[in-house]
TORKOL-4160 file (C-alpha; in steps of 0.2 Angstrom, whole numbers, padded with zeros to 4 digits, m for minus):
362
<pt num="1" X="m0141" Y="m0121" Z="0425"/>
<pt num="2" X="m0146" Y="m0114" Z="0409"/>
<pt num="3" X="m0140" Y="m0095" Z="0406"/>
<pt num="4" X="m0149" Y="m0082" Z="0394"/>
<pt num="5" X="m0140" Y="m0069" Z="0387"/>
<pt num="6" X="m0143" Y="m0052" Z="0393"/>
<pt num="7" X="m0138" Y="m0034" Z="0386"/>
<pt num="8" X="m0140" Y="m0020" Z="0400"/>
<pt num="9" X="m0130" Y="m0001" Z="0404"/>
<pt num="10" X="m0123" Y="m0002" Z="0420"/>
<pt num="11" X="m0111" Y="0007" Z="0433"/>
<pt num="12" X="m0097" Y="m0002" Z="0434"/>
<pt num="13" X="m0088" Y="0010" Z="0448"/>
<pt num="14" X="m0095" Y="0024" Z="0459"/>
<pt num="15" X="m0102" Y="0039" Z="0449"/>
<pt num="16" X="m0090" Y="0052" Z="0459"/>
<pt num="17" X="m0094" Y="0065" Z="0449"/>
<pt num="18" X="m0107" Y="0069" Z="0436"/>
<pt num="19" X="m0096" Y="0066" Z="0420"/>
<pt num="20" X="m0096" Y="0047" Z="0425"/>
<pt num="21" X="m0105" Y="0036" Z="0414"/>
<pt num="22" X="m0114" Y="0020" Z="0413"/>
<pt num="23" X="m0109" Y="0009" Z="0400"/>
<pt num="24" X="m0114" Y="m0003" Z="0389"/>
<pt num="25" X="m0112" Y="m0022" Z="0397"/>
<pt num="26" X="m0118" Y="m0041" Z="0395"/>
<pt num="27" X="m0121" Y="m0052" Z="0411"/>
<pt num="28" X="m0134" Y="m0068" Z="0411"/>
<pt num="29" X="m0147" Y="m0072" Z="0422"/>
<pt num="30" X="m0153" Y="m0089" Z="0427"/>
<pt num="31" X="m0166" Y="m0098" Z="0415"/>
<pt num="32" X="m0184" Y="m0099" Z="0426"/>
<pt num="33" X="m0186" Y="m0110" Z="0440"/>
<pt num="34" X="m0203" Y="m0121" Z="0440"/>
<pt num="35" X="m0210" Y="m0104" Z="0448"/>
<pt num="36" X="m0204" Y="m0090" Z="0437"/>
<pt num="37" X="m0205" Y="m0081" Z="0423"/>
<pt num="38" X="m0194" Y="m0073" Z="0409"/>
<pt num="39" X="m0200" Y="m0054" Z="0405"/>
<pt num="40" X="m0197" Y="m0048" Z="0387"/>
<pt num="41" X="m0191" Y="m0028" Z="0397"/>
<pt num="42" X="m0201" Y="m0016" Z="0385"/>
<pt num="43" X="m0198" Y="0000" Z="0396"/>
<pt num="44" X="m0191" Y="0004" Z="0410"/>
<pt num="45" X="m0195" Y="0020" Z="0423"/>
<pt num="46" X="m0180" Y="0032" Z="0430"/>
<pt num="47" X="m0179" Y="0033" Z="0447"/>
<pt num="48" X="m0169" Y="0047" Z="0458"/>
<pt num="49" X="m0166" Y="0032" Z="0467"/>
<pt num="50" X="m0156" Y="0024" Z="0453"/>
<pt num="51" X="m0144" Y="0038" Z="0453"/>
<pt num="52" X="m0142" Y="0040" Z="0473"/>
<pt num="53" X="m0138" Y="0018" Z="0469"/>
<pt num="54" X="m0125" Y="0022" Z="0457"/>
<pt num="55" X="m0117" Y="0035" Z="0464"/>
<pt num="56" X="m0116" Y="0026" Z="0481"/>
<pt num="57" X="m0125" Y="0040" Z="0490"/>
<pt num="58" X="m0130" Y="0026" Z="0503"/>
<pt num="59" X="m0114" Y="0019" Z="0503"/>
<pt num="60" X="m0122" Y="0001" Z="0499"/>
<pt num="61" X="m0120" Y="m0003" Z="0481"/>
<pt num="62" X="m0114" Y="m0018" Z="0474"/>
<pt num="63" X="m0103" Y="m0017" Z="0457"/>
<pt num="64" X="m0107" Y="m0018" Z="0441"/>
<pt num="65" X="m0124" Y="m0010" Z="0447"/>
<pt num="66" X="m0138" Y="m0012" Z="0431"/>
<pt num="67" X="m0151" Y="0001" Z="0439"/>
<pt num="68" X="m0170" Y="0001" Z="0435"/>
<pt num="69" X="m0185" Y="m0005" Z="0446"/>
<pt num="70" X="m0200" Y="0001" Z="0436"/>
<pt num="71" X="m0202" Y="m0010" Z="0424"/>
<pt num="72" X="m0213" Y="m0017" Z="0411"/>
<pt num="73" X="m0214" Y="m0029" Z="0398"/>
<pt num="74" X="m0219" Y="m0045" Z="0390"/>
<pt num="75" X="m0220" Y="m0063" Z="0399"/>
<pt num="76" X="m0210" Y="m0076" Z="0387"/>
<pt num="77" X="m0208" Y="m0089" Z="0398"/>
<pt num="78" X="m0218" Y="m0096" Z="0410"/>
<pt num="79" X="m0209" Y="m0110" Z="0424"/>
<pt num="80" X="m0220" Y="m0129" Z="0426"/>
<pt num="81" X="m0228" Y="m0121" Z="0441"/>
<pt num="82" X="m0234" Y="m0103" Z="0437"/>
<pt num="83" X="m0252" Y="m0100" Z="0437"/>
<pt num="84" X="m0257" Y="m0083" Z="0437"/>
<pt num="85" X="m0246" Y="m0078" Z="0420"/>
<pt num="86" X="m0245" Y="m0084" Z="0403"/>
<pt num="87" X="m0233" Y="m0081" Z="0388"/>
<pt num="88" X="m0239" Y="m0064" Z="0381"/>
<pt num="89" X="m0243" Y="m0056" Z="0396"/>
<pt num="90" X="m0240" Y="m0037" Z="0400"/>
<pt num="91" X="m0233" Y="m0039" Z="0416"/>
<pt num="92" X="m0226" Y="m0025" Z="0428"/>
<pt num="93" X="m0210" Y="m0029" Z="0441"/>
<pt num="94" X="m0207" Y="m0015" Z="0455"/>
<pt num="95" X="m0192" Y="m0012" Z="0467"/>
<pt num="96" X="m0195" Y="m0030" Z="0476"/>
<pt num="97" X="m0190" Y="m0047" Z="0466"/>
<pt num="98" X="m0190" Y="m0057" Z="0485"/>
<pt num="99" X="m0192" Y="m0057" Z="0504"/>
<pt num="100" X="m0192" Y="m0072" Z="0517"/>
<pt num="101" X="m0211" Y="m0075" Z="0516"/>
<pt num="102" X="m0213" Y="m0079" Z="0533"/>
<pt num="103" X="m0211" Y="m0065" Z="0545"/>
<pt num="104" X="m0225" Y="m0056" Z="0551"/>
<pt num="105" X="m0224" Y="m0042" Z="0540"/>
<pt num="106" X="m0221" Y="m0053" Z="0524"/>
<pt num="107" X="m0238" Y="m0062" Z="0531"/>
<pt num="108" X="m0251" Y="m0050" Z="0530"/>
<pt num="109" X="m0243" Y="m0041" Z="0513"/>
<pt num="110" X="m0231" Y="m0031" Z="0519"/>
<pt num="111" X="m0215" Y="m0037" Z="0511"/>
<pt num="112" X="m0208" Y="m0018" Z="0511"/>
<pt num="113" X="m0207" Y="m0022" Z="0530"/>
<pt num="114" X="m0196" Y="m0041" Z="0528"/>
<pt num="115" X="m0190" Y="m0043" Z="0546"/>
<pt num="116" X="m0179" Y="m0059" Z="0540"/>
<pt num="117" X="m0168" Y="m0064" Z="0544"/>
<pt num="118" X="m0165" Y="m0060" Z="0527"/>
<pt num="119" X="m0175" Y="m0046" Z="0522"/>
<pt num="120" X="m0183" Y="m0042" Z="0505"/>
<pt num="121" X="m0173" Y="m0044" Z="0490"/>
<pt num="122" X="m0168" Y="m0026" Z="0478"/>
<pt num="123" X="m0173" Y="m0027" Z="0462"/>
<pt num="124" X="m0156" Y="m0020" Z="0458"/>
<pt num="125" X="m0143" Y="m0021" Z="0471"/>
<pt num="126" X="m0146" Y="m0038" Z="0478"/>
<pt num="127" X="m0146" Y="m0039" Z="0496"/>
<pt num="128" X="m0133" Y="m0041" Z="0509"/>
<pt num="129" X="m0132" Y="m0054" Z="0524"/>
<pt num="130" X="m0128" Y="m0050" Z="0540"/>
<pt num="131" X="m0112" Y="m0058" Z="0540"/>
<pt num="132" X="m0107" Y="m0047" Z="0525"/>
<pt num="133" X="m0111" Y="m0061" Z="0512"/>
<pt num="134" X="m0124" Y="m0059" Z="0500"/>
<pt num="135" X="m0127" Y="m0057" Z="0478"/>
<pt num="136" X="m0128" Y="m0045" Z="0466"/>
<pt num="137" X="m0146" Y="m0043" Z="0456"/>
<pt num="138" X="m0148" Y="m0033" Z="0438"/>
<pt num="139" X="m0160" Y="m0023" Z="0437"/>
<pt num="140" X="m0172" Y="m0015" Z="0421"/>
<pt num="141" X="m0159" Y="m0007" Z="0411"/>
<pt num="142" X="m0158" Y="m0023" Z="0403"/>
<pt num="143" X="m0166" Y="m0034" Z="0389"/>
<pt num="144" X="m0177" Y="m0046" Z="0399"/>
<pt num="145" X="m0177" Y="m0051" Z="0420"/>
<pt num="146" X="m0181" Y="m0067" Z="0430"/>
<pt num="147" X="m0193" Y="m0064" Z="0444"/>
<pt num="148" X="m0204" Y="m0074" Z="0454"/>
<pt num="149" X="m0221" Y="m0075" Z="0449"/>
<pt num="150" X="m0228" Y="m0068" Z="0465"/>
<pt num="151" X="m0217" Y="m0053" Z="0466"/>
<pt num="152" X="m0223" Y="m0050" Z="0446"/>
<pt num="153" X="m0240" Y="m0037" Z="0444"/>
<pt num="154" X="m0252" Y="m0038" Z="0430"/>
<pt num="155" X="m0254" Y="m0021" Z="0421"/>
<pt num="156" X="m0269" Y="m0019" Z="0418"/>
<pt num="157" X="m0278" Y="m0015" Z="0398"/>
<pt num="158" X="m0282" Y="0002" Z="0400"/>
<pt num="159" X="m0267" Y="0008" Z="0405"/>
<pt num="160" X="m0255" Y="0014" Z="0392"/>
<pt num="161" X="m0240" Y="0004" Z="0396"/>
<pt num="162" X="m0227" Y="0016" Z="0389"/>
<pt num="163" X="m0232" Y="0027" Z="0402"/>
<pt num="164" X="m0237" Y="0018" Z="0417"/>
<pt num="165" X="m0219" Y="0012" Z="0422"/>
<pt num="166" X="m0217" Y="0024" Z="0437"/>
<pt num="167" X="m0232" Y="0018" Z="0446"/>
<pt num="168" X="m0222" Y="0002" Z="0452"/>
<pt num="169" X="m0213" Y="0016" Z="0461"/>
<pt num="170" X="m0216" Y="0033" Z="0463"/>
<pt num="171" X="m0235" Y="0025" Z="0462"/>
<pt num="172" X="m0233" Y="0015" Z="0475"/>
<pt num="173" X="m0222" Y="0024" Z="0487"/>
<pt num="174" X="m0235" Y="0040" Z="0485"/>
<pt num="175" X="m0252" Y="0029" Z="0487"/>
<pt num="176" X="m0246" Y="0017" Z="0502"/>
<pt num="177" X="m0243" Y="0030" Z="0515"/>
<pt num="178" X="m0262" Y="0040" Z="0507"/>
<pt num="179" X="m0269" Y="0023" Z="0510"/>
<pt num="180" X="m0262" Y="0019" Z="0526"/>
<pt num="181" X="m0266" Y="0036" Z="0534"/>
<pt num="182" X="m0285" Y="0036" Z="0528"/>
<pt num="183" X="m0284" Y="0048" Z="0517"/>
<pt num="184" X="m0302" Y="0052" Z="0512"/>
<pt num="185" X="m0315" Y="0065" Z="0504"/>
<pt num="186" X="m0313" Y="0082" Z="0511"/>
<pt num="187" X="m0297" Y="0081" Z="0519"/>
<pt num="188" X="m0283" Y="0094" Z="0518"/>
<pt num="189" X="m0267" Y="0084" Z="0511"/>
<pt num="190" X="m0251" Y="0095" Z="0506"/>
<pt num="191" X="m0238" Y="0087" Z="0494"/>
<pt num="192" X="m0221" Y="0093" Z="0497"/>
<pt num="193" X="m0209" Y="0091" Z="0482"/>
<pt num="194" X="m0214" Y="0091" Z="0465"/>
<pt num="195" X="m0204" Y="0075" Z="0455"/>
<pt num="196" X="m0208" Y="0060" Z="0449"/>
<pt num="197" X="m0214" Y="0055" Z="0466"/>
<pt num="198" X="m0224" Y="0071" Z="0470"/>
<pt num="199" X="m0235" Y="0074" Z="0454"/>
<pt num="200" X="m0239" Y="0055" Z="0456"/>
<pt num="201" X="m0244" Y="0061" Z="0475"/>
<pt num="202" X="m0254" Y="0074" Z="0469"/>
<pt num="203" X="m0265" Y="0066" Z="0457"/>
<pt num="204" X="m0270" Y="0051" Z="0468"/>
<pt num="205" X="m0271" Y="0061" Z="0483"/>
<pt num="206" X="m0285" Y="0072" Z="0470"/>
<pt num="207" X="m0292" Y="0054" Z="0465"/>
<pt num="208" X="m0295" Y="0051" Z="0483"/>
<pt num="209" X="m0306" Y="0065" Z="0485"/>
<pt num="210" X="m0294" Y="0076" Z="0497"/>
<pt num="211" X="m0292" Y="0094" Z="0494"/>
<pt num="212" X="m0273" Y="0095" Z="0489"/>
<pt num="213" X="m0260" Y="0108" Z="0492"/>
<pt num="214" X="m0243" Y="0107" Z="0485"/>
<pt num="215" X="m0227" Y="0114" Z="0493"/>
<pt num="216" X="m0214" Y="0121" Z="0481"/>
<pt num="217" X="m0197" Y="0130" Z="0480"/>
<pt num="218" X="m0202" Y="0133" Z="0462"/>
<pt num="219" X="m0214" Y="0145" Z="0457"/>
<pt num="220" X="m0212" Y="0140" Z="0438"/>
<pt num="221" X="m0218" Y="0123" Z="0445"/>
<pt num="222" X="m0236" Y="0132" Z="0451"/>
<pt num="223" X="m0245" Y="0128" Z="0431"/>
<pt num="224" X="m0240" Y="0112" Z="0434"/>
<pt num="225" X="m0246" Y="0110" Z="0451"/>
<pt num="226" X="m0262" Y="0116" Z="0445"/>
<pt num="227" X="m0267" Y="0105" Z="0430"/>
<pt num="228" X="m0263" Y="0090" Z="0440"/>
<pt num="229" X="m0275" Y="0094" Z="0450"/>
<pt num="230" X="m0269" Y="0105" Z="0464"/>
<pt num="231" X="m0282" Y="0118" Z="0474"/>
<pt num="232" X="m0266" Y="0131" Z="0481"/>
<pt num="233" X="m0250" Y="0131" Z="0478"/>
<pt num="234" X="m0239" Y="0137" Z="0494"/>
<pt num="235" X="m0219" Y="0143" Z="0487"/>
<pt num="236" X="m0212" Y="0137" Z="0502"/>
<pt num="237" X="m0195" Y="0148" Z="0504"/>
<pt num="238" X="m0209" Y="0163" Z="0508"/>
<pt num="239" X="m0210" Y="0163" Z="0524"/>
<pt num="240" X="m0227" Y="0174" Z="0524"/>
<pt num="241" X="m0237" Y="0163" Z="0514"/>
<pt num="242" X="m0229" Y="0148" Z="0526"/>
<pt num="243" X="m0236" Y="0159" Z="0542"/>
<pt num="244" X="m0252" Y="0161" Z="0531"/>
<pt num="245" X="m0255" Y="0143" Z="0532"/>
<pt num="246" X="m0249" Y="0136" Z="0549"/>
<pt num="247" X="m0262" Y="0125" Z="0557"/>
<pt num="248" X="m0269" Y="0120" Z="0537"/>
<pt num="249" X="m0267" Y="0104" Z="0535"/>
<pt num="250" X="m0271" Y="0086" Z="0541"/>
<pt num="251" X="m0257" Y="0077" Z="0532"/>
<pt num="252" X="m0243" Y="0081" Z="0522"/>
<pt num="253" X="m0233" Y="0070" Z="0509"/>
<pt num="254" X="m0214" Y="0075" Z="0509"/>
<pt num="255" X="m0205" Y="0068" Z="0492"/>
<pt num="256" X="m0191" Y="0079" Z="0494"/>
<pt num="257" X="m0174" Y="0067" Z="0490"/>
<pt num="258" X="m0162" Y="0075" Z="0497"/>
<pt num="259" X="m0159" Y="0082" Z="0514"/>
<pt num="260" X="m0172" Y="0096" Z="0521"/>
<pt num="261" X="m0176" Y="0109" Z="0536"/>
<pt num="262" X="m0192" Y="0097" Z="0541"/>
<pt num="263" X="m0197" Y="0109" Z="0555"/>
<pt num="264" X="m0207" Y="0123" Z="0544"/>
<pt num="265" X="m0218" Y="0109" Z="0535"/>
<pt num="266" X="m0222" Y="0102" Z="0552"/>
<pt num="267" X="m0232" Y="0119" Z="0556"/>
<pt num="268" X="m0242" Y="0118" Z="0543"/>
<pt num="269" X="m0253" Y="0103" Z="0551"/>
<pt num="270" X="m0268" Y="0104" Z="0562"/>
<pt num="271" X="m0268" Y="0095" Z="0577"/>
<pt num="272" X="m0265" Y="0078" Z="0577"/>
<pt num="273" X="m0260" Y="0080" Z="0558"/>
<pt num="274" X="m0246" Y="0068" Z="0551"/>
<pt num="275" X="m0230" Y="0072" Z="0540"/>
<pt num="276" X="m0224" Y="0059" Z="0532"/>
<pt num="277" X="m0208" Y="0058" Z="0523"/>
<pt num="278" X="m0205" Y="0046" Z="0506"/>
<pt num="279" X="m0192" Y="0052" Z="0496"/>
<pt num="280" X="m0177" Y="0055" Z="0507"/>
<pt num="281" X="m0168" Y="0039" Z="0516"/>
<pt num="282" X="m0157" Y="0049" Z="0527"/>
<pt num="283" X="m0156" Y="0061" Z="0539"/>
<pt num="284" X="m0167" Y="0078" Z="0540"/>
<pt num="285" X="m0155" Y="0093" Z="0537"/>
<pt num="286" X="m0158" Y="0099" Z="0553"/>
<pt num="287" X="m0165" Y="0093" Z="0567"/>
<pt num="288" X="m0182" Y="0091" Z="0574"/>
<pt num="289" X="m0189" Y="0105" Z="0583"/>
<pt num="290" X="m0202" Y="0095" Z="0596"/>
<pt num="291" X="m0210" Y="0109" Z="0607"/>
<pt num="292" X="m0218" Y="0113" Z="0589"/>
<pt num="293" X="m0224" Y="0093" Z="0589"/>
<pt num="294" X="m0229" Y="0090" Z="0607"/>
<pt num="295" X="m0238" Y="0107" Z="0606"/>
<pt num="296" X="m0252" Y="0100" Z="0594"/>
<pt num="297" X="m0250" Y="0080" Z="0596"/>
<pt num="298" X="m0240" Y="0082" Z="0578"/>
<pt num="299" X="m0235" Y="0066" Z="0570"/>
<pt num="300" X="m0218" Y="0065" Z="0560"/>
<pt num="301" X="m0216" Y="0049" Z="0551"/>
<pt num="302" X="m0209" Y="0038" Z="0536"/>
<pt num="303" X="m0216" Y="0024" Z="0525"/>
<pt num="304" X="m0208" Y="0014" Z="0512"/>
<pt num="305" X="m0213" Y="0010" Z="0495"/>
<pt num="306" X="m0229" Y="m0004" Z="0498"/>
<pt num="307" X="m0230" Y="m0023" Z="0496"/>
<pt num="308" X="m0234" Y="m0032" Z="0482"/>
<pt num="309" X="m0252" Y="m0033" Z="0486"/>
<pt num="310" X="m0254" Y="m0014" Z="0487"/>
<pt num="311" X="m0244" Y="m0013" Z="0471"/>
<pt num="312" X="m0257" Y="m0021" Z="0462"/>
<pt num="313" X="m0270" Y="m0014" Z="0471"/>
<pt num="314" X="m0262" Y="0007" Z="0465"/>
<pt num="315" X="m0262" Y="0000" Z="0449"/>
<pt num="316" X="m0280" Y="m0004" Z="0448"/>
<pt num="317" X="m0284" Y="0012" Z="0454"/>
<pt num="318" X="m0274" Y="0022" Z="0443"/>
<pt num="319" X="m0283" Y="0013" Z="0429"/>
<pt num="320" X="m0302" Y="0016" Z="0437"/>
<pt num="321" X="m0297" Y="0034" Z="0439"/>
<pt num="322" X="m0287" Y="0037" Z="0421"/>
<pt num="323" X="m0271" Y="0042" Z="0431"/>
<pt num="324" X="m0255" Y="0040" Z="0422"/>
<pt num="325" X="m0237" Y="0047" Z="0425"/>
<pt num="326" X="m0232" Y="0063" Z="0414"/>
<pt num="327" X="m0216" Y="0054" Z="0406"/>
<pt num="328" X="m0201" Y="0058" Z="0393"/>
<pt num="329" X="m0197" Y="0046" Z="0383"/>
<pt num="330" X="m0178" Y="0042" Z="0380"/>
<pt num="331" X="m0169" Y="0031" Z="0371"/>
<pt num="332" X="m0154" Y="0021" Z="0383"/>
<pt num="333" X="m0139" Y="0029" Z="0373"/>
<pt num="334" X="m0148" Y="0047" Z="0381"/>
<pt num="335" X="m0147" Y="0040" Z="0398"/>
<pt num="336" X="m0132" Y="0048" Z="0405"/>
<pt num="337" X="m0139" Y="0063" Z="0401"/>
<pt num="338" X="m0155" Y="0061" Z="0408"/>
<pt num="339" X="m0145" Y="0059" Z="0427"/>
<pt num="340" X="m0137" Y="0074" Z="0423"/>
<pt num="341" X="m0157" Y="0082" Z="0418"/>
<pt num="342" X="m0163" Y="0075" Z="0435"/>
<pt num="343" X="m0147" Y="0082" Z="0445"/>
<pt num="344" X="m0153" Y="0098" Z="0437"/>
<pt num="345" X="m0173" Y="0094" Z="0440"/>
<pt num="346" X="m0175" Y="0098" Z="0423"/>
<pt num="347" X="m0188" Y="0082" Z="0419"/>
<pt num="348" X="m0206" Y="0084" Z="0417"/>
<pt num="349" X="m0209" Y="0073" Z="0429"/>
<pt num="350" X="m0202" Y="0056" Z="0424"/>
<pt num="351" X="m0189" Y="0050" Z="0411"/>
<pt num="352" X="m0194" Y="0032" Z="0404"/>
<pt num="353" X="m0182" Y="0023" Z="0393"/>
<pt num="354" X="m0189" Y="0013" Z="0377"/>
<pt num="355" X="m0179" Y="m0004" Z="0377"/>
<pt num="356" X="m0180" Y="m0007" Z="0360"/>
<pt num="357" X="m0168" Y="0006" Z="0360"/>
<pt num="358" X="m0156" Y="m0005" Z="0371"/>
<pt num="359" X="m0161" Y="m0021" Z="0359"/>
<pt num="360" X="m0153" Y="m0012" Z="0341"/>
<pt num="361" X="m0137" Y="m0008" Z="0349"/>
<pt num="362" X="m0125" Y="m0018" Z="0340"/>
């Protein structure tokens, strides 16, 4: 099979400490098959996640590991059986690149949900099989990617596509569980966290017509807040101003990555109010305290990214309502300093990297 060339900066080793580095490296990717395409990567989104993946924090990574799964660019190739993209396309590709296609979930649009046997295929990372088996995938810290066409999104005009990277993920992962929840005009949504995935949170949840309240250990973080579109701003280490609001609010968005003490945002919801969290895969930093759910029918949930459908579908909405990611640019050479930035939360609110950058290294 005919192999292309590509140039990417990978992790070839766990990141066990924060002076590690990824690196330069060249792999090739398969040439299309009758139903893919060849993307031309022109930027590329930087996830939290992709520094929990190369640090092994979920003790899953394949290596080399080429992060990156918010990503767009350019079609220039098209396989003999793609029909809804052509060669010049501005194209978007988001955390999934596969799934089995035939379970329920893959059925009715969920691929986020693949029941498998095989389930849904990493952007970066691959997949593993349940005997252990499995393969490696590259992700958008490279010069070009291979994807299906029907995991591939179309960007549409009027969004400015060096900024709207991050909604193929933080978009996403923000709007699904909004969406699935029925969040409508008038209710009271709070947005716990706010990173790359809260200030996305916060604007849609605002587009959506709900009344939004943002959750914060930061008080530098409360201008912020407010010119995206927040109505209050609650510092949540005060334990007054938590006590003010108990019993506030019908739904709050957690995007807090890293382990949390869940129990004080629970009694901030009405009854029958929902917490759901989307930015931390692991366990709550202490455990659930249940007499303050079973006291007011309290749901606590989870949700995962969104299907490919629903991809499109944010996308769409971000450009009816003019919503786009506050990003920094950075060249690839920067991006080793940029993990160390987001270690430190000190990005405004997402880093994209401009692969040009990545085409002039010699």
């Amino acid at each position: 099979m005919e192999q292309i060339k590509t140039k990417g900066y990978g992790a070839k080793a766990s990141l066990i400490d924060r002076f590690s580095k990824l690196a330069p490296m060249e792999f090739e990717r398969n040439a299309p098959k009758e139903d893919e395409v060849l993307i031309d990567i022109l930027y590329c989104g930087v996830c939290h996640s992709d520094l929990h993946q190369v640090r092994n924090d979920w003790a899953n990574t394949i290596y080399p590991c080429v992060p990156g799964h918010e990503i767009v660019g350019k079609v220039v190739q098209a396989g003999s059986a793609v029909t809804k993209f052509a060669v010049g396309d501005t194209v978007g590709v988001g955390c999934m690149v596969d799934s089995c296609g035939n379970c329920h979930s893959c059925q009715e649009g969920e691929e986020q949900y693949c029941e498998g046997p095989v389930s849904w295929t990493a952007t970066y990372n691959g997949y593993m099989k349940p005997d252990g088996s499995g393969y490696n995938t590259f992700g958008g810290y490279s010069t070009n990617i291979v994807v299906k066409e029907s995991f591939v999104l179309k960007i549409p005009d009027t969004l400015d596509i060096k900024a709207a990277a991050p909604i193929l993920c933080a978009g996403i992962t923000t709007y699904s569980p909004l969406r699935h929840w029925d969040v409508k005009p008038g209710d009271k949504v709070g947005i716990a966290g706010l990173g790359g995935l809260g200030h996305m949170a916060v604007m849609l949840a605002k587009a959506m017509g709900a009344e939004v309240t943002v959750l914060t250990t930061s008080k530098d973080k409360q201008a912020a807040a407010e010119a995206l579109g927040a109505h209050q701003v609650i510092i949540s280490s005060d334990k007054d101003a938590m006590k003010e609001n108990e019993l506030t609010l019908d739904i709050i968005l957690v995007t807090i990555p890293d382990p949390f003490d869940v129990s004080p945002y629970v009694t901030l919801l009405k009854r029958d109010g929902k917490l759901v969290t989307v930015g931390l895969l692991g366990e709550y930093k202490s455990p659930l305290n249940n007499m303050e759910i079973a006291m007011h029918r309290r749901t606590v949930a989870g949700s995962l990214i969104g299907g490919i459908r629903e991809t499109q579908e944010v996308l769409d909405f971000c450009a009816e309502h003019n919503i786009l990611p506050d990003i920094e640019m950075i060249d690839i050479k920067d991006i080793n300093t940029a993990y160390d930035r987001l270690m430190d939360e000190d990005v405004r609110f997402r880093f994209i990297i401009d692969m040009q950058s990545l085409k002039n290294e010699n």
